[in-house]
C-alpha positions as CSV (number, residue, x, y, z in Angstrom):
1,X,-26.0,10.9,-5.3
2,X,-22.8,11.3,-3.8
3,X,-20.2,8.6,-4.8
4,X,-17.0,7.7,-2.6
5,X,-13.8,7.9,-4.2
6,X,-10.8,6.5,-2.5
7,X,-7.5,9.0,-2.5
8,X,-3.9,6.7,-2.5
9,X,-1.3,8.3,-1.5
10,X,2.2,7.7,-3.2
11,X,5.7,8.8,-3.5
12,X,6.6,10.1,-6.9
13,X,9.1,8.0,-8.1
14,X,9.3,5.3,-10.8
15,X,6.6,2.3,-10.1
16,X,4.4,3.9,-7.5
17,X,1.5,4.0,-9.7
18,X,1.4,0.1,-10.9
19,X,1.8,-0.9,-7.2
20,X,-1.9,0.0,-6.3
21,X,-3.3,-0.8,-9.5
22,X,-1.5,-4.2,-9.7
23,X,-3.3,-4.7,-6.2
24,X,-7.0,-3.7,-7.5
25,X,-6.1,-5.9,-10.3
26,X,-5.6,-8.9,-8.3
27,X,-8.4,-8.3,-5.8
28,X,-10.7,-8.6,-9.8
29,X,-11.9,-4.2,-8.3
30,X,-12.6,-2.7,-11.5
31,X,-10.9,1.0,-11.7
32,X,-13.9,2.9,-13.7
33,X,-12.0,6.2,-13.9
34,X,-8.9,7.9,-12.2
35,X,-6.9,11.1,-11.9
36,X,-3.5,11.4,-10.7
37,X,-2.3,14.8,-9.3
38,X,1.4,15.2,-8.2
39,X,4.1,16.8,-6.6
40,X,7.9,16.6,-6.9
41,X,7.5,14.4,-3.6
42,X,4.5,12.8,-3.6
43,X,1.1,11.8,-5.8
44,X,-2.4,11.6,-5.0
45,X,-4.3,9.0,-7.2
46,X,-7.9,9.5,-6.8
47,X,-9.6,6.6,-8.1
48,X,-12.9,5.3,-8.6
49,X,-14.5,1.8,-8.0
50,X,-17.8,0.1,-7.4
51,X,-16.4,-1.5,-4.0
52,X,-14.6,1.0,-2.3
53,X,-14.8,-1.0,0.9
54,X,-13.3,-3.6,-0.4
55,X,-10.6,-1.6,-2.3
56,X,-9.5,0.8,0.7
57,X,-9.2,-2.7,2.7
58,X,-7.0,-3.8,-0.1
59,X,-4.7,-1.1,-0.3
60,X,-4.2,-0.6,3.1
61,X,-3.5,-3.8,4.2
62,X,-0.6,-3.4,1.6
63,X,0.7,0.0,3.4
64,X,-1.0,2.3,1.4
65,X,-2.5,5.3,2.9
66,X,-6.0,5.7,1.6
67,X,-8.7,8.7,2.2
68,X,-12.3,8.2,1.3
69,X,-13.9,11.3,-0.3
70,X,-17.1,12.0,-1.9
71,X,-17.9,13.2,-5.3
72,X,-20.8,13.8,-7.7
73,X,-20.9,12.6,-11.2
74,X,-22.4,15.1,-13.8
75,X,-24.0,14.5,-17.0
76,X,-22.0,17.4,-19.1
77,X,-23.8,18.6,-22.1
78,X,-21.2,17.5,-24.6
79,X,-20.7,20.9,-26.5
80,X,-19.1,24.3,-26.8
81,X,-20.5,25.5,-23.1
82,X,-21.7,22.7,-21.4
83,X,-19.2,22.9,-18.8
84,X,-19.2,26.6,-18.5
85,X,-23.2,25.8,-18.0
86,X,-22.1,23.4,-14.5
87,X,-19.5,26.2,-13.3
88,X,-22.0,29.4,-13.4
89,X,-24.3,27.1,-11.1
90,X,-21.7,26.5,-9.3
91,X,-20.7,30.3,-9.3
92,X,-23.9,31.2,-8.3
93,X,-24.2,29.1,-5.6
94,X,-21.0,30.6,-4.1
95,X,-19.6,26.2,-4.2
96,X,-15.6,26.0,-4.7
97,X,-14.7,23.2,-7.1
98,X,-11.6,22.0,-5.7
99,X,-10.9,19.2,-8.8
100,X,-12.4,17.6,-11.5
101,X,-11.5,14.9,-14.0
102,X,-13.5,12.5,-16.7
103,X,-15.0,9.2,-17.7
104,X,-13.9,8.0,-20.9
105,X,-17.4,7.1,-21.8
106,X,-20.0,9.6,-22.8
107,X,-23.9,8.8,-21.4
108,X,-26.9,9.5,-23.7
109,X,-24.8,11.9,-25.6
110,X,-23.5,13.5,-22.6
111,X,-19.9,13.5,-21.3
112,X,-19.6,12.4,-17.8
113,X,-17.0,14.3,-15.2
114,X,-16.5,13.7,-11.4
115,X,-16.1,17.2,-9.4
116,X,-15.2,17.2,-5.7
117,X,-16.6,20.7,-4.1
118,X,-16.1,22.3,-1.1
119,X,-19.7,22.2,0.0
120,X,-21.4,18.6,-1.7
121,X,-24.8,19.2,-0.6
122,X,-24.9,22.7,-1.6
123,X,-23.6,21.9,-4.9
124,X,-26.0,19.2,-5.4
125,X,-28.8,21.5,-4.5
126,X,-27.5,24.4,-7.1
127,X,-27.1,21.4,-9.7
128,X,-30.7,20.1,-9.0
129,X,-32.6,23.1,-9.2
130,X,-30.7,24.1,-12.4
131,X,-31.7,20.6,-13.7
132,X,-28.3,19.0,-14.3
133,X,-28.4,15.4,-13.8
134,X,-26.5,14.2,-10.7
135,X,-25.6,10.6,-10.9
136,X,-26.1,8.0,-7.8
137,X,-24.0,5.0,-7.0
138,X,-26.3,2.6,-8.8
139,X,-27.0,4.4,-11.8
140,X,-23.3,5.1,-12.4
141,X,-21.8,1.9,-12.1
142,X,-25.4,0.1,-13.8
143,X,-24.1,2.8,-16.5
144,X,-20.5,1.9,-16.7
145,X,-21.6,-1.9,-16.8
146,X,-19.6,-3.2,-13.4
């Protein structure tokens, strides 16, 4: 259920974000979905591919410096409340959602979001017993068709 992401780290300036992705790109990794947070010094793109091993190779054999993190991927009911639905779990469960961001594809109706929380396995049991559908590897990437 838990899915690596890879975090790049990169100065904010003009360019820095085609670097990596020209890099993936020519290496024929896949980037399924990606957020980039920033500072007025630096960014953080957090990215997300089916070979992460492979990727994280990649980019730091070109300088990058690359942190491997894991996420979940939620099925969101895709309505007024859906979200507030995951949070409240999450609430309960006393988990900190440190970020967030979404795939551009929705699943059986349902919009799909990667959260990163303070306490994964936690989270995933709070999510479980509340019956929210917490993606795997596999099923995500069969999914996202890569």
């Amino acid at each position: 259920m838990k899915i690596k992401q890879l975090s790049v780290f990169l100065e904010n300036k003009p360019g820095a974000l085609s670097a990596p992705c020209r890099l993936l790109a020519e290496a024929k990794i896949n980037i399924q979905t990606f957020a980039l947070a920033d500072t007025r010094e630096f960014g953080i793109l957090r990215v997300m591919v089916q070979d992460w091993e492979k990727a994280k190779q990649v980019l730091e054999q070109s300088g990058f410096a690359v942190k491997v993190t894991e996420v979940l991927a939620l099925e969101v009911e895709d309505q007024p409340g859906g979200l507030a639905r995951i949070l409240e779990v999450l609430e309960k469960a006393n988990v900190n959602l440190e970020y967030t961001y979404a795939f551009t594809v929705k699943h059986r109706g349902k919009g799909l979001l990667v959260f990163r929380f303070s306490d994964t396995d936690v989270a995933i049991e709070a999510l479980k017993a509340a019956k929210v559908n917490v993606l795997g590897s596999s099923e995500l990437f069969n999914l996202l068709g890569d």
